[in-house]
C-alpha positions in Angstrom: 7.4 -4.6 32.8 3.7 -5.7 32.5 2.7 -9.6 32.3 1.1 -10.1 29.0 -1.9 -12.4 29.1 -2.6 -13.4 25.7 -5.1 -16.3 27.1 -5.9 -20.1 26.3 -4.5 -21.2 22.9 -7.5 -21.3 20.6 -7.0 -24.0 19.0 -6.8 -26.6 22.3 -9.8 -28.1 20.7 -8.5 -31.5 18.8 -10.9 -32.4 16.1 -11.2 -36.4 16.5 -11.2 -37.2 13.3 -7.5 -36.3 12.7 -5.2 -38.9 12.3 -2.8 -40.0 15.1 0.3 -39.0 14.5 -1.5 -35.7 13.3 -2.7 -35.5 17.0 0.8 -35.7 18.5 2.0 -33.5 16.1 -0.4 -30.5 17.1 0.1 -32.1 20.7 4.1 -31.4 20.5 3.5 -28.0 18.9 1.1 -26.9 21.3 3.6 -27.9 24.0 6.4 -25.5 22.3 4.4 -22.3 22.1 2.9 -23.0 25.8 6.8 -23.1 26.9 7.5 -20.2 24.6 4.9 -18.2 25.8 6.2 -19.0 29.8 9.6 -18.2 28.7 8.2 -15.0 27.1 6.2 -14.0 30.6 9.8 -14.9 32.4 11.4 -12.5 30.4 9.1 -10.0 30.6 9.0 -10.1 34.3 13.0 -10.1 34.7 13.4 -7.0 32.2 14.4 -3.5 33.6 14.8 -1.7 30.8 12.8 -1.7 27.7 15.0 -3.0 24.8 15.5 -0.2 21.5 15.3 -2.4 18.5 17.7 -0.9 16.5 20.4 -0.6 19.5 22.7 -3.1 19.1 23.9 -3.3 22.8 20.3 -3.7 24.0 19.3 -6.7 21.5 22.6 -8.0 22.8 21.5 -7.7 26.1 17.8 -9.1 25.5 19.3 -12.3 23.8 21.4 -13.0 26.5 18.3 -12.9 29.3 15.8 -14.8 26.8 19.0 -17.8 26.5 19.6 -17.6 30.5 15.6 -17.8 31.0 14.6 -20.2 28.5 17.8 -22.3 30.2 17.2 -22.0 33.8 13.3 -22.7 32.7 14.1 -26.1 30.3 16.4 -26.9 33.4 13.1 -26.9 36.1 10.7 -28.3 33.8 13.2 -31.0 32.7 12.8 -30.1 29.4 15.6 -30.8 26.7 15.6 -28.2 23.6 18.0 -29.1 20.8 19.9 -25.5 19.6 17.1 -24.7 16.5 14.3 -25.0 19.0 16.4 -22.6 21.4 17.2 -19.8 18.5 13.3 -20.3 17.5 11.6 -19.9 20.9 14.5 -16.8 21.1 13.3 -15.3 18.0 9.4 -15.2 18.9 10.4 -13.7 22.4 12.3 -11.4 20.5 9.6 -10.2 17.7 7.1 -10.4 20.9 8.8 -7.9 22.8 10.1 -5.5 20.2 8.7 -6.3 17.0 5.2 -7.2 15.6 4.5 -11.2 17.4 3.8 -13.5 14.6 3.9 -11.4 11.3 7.4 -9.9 12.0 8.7 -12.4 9.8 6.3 -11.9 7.0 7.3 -8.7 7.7 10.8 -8.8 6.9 10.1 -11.3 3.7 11.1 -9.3 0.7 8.7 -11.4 -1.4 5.8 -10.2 1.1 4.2 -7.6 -0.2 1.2 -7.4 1.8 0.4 -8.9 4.6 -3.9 -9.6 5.8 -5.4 -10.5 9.3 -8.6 -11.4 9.5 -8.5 -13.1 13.2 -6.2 -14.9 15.2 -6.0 -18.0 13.4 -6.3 -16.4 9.7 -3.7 -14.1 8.1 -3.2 -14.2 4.7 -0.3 -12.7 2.4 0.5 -11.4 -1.0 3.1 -13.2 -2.5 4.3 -12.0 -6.3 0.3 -10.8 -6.9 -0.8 -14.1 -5.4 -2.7 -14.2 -2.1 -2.4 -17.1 -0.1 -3.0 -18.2 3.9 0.2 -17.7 6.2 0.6 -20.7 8.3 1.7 -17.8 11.3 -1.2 -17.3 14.2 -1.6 -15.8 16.8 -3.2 -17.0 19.8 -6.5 -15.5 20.2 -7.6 -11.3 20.0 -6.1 -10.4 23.1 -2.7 -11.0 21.2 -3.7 -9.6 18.1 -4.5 -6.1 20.0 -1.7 -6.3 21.5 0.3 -5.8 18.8 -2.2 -3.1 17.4 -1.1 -1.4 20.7 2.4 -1.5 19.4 1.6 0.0 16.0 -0.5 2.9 16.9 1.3 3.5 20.4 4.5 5.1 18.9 2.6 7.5 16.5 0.1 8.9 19.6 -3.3 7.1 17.9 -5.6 4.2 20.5 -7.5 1.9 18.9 -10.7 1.0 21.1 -14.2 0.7 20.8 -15.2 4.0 20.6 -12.7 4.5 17.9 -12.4 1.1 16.1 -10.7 2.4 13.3 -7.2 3.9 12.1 -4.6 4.3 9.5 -0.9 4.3 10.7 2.3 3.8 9.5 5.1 1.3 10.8 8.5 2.8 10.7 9.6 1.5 7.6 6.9 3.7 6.0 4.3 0.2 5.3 0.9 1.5 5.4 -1.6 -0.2 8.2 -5.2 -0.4 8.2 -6.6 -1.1 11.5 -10.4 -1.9 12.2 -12.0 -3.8 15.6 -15.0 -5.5 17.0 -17.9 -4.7 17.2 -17.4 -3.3 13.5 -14.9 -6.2 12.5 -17.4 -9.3 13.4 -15.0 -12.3 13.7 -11.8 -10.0 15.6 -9.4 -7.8 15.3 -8.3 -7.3 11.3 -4.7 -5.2 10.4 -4.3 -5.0 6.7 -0.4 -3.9 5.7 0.8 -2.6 3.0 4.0 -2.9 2.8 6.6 0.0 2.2 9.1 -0.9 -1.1 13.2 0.1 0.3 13.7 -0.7 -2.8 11.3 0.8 -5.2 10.7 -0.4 -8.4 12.1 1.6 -11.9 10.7 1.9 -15.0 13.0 -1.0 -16.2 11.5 -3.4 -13.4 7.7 -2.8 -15.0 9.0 -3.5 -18.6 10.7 -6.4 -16.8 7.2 -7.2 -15.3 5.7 -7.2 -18.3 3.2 -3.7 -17.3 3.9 -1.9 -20.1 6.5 -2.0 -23.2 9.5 -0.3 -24.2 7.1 2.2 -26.9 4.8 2.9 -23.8 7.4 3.7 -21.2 8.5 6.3 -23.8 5.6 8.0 -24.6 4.9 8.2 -20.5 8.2 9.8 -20.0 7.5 12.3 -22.5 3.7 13.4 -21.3 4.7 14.1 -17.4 8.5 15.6 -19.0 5.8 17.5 -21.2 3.7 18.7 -18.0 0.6 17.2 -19.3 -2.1 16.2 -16.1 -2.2 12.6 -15.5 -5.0 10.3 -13.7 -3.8 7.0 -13.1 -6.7 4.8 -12.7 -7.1 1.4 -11.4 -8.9 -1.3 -8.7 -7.9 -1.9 -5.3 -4.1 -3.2 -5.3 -3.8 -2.8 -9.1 -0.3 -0.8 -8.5 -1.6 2.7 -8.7 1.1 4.1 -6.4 3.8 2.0 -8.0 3.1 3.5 -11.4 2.7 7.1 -10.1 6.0 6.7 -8.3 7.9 5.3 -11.3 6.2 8.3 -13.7 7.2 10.7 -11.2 10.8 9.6 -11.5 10.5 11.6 -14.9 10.2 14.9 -13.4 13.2 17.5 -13.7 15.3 17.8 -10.4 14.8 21.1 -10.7 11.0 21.4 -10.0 9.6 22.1 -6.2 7.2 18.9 -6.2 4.5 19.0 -3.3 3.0 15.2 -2.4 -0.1 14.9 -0.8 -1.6 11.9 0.9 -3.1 9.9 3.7 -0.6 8.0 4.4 2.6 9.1 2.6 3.9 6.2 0.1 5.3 8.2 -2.6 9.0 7.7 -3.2 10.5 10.4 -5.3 13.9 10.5 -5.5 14.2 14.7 -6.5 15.6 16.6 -3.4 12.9 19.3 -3.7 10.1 17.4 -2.5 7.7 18.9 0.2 5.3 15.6 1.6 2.2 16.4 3.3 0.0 13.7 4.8 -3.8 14.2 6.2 -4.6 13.6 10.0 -7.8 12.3 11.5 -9.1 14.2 14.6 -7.7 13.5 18.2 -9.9 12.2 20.6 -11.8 14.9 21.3 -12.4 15.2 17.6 -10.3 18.0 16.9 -7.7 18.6 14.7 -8.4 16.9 11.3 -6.6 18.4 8.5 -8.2 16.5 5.4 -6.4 16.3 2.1 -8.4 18.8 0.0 -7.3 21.3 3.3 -3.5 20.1 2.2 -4.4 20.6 -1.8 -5.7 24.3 -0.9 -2.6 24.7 0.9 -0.3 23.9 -1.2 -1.5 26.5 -3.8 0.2 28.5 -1.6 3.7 27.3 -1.6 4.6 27.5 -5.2 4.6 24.3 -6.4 5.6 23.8 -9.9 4.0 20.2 -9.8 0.9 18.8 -7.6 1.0 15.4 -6.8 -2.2 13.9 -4.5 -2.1 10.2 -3.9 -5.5 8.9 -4.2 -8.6 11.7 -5.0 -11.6 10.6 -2.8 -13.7 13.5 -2.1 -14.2 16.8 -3.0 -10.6 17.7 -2.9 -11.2 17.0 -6.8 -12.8 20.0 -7.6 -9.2 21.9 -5.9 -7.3 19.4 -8.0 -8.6 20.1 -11.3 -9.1 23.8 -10.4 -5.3 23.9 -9.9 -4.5 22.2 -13.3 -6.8 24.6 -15.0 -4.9 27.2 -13.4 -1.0 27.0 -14.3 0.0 23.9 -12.1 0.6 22.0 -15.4 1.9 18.5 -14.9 0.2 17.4 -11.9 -0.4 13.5 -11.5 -3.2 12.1 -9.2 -4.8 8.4 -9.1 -8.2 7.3 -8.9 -10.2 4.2 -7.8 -12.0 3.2 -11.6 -12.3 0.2 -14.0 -11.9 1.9 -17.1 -11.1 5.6 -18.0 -14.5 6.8 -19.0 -15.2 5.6 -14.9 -12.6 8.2 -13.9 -14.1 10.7 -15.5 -17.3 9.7 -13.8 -15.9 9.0 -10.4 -14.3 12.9 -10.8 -18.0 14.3 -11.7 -19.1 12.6 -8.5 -16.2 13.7 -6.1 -16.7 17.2 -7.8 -20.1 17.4 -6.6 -19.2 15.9 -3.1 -17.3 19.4 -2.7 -20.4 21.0 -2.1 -20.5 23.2 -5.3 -23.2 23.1 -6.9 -22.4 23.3 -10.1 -24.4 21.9 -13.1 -23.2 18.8 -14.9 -21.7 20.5 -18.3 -19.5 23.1 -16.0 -18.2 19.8 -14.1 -17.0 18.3 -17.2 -15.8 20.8 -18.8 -13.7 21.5 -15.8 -12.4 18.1 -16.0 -11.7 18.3 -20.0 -9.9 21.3 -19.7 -7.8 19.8 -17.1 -6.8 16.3 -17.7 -4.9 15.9 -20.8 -3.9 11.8 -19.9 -5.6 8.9 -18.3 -2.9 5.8 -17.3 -5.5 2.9 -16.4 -3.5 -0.4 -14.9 -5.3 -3.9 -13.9 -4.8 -6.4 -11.4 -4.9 -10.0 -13.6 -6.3 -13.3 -12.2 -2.4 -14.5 -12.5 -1.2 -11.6 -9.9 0.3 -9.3 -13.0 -0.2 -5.7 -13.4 -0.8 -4.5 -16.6 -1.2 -0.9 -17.8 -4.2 -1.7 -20.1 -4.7 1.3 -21.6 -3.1 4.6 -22.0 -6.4 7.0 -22.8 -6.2 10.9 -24.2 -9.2 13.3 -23.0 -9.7 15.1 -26.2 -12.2 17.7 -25.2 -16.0 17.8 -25.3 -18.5 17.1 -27.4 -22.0 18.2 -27.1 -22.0 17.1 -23.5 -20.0 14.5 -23.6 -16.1 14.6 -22.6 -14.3 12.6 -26.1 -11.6 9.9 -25.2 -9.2 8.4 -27.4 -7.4 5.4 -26.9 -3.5 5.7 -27.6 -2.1 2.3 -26.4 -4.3 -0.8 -24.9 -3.7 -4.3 -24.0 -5.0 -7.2 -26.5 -5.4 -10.3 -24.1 -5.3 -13.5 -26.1 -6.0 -16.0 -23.4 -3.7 -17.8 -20.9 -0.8 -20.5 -20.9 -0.7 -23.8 -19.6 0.2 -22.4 -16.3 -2.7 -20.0 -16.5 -0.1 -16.7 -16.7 -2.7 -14.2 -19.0 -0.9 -14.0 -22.5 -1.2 -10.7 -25.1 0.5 -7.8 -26.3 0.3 -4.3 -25.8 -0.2 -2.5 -29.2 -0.9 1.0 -30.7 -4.2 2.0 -31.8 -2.6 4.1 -34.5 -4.1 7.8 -33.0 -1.7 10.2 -32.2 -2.7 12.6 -29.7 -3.3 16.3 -30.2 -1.7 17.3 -27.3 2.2 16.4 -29.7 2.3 20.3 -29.8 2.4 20.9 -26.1 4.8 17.9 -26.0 7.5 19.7 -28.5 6.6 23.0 -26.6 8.1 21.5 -24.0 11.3 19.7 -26.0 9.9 16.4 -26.4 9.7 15.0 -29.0 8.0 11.6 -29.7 8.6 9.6 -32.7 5.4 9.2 -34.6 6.4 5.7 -35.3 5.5 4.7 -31.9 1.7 5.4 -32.5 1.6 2.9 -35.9 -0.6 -0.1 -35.3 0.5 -2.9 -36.9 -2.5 -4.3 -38.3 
């Protein structure tokens, strides 16, 4: 086994105007992770095999070395360890040599939902739509790329300077976003978003407070009713949440294709074909982008379409293919409000290459999206779906939009949580027809306001 050299502890400095006791406190724990980190090298050195993670004979194994290392090395260094310090030093040798170093735990917290590293010393998390600073380090960037060797090495990607950026995947499914010096100024940065084994339902959102009972209704009847959704929202707004829970409408009897970067969809139907872009190898060959995998799957009779983020010009296949019997196909976008989808679209249309003139463009998208699903991230760390929008048609050259359901904020409580209600705006949609065409059939109650 190689040595690991993670280097000098970054934070050796003291800064003098700490208290004392503060001073033998970071004193006592820079003591333990020096010893940790010896016992770590001992380890290292000793091993002849390289441990499987999820074997339980090797793990067995591997705890029984770090115990008779850390031992003979307390023993030398006449160093007395009660039991917890023992198990703790064990479990960072442990996530050092087969898991992730120092975020392995905020890994394996189910209330982590994503998890930010911005340097050695800064690594933030998400915590129930709250992000707040991890008091987990590492030790300088040396370690930090170290463990970006350990995420890219198993999936055949390098991370150096002449390609200082990547998307991976751990094998959970949690989606990684890589990026390092010179383009990431201050170190190394990994950005993970973390894969759901449990992913939410459509009860858990109502739960959550996303959407209400009336909403989640009407939603199950458009993608039942093979109407074309866009769900829009920010970065982190839940997007992919809410595509995944909407897709949990579709019959089990439908061949769904998914189509992503990285895949993150997690529909529970059996027929489900998922298709995920690759970046080119190192000799720049071999890309397969995601409008290659839309124009692809045209091919492989696909009763629905469902592309996890547009971007590009992929958008102009997208909406070509809803215009052209794939009815019921569900995509997101990266907008504020749905009249910005529509705009965004426009754009990523004309990034295809065609040159097409403006009315053509929207027309193309009016005659193709029937349903815009726009969700929010709050200051409070809620998601809300705050609108539920119906593309009408066009209008002179304009594409008409109708609101259906929104979200009345009224102000926050006196713990700052956003308070409102979702209500009705009292339209109902002119796409009903195609919804009873299809054997659904929505109570007209539902789309009453109550003022």
């Amino acid at each position: 086994m190689n040595f690991i050299n993670f280097g000098p502890n970054q934070n050796e400095i003291i800064n003098e105007e700490k208290k004392p006791s503060e001073d033998i406190q970071e004193k006592k724990k820079k003591e333990f992770d020096d010893f940790a980190i010896i016992v770590l090298d001992g380890v290292i050195d000793d091993l002849t095999f390289t441990p499987n993670k999820t074997s339980a004979e090797d793990l067995k194994i591997l705890n029984e070395q770090i115990y008779e290392t850390l031992n003979s090395l307390a023993a030398k260094s006449n160093k007395h360890l009660l039991p917890g310090d023992k198990q703790k030093i064990a479990k960072l040798v442990i996530d050092e040599i087969i898991a992730f170093g120092p975020i392995t735990s905020l890994l394996e917290d189910p209330s982590v939902t994503e998890v930010m590293v911005n340097g050695p010393d800064k690594i933030f998390v998400e915590r129930f739509g709250k992000i707040e600073k991890s008091d987990k380090v590492f030790r300088n960037n040396q370690h930090v790329l170290h463990t970006i060797d350990k995420i890219v090495a198993p999936i055949g990607r390098r991370v150096d300077e002449s390609s200082p950026m990547v998307d991976a995947r751990l094998p959970d499914g949690s989606r990684v976003n890589i990026i390092i010096p010179p383009l990431a100024i201050k170190g190394p940065t990994i950005t993970i978003r973390k894969f759901s084994a449990d992913p939410y339902g459509l009860e858990d959102l109502i739960t959550f407070g996303s959407l209400n009972m009336s909403m989640a209704k009407f939603l199950r009847a458009c993608v039942r009713g093979r109407l074309n959704i866009i769900v829009s929202g920010g970065t982190g707004s839940g997007k992919t949440t809410l595509m995944n829970v909407i897709s949990g409408f579709i019959s089990h009897d439908e061949r769904i294709v998914t189509i992503e970067d990285a895949a993150e969809m997690q529909l529970q139907q059996e027929h489900v074909v998922t298709l995920e872009s690759r970046t080119a190898n190192i000799e720049g060959k071999g890309k397969i982008s995601i409008r290659d995998l839309v124009i692809n799957s045209l091919r492989m009779r696909p009763d629905r379409i469902i592309v996890g983020e547009v971007r590009s010009g992929e958008a102009l296949d997208m909406l070509q293919a809803m215009n052209t019997g794939h009815d019921g196909s569900i995509t997101t976008v990266h907008a504020n409000t749905p009249r910005d989808a529509l705009s965004r679209l426009e754009t990523m249309v004309l990034m295809s290459g065609m040159d097409l003139p403006t009315r053509a463009i929207r027309e193309q998208v009016s005659s193709a999206i029937d349903l815009i699903i726009q969700i929010s991230r709050f200051n409070d760390g809620t998601r809300k779906v705050t609108k539920i929008t119906e593309v009408v048609g066009m209008e002179n050259d304009t594409i008409t939009l109708q609101d259906v359901f929104h979200f009345n904020q009224e102000g926050f409580d006196e713990t700052n949580k956003v308070l409102g209600h979702y209500i009705p705006t009292g339209v109902v949609p002119t796409f009903m027809e195609k919804l009873r065409a299809h054997g659904e059939n929505v109570q007209s109650a539902i789309f009453k306001s109550a003022e």
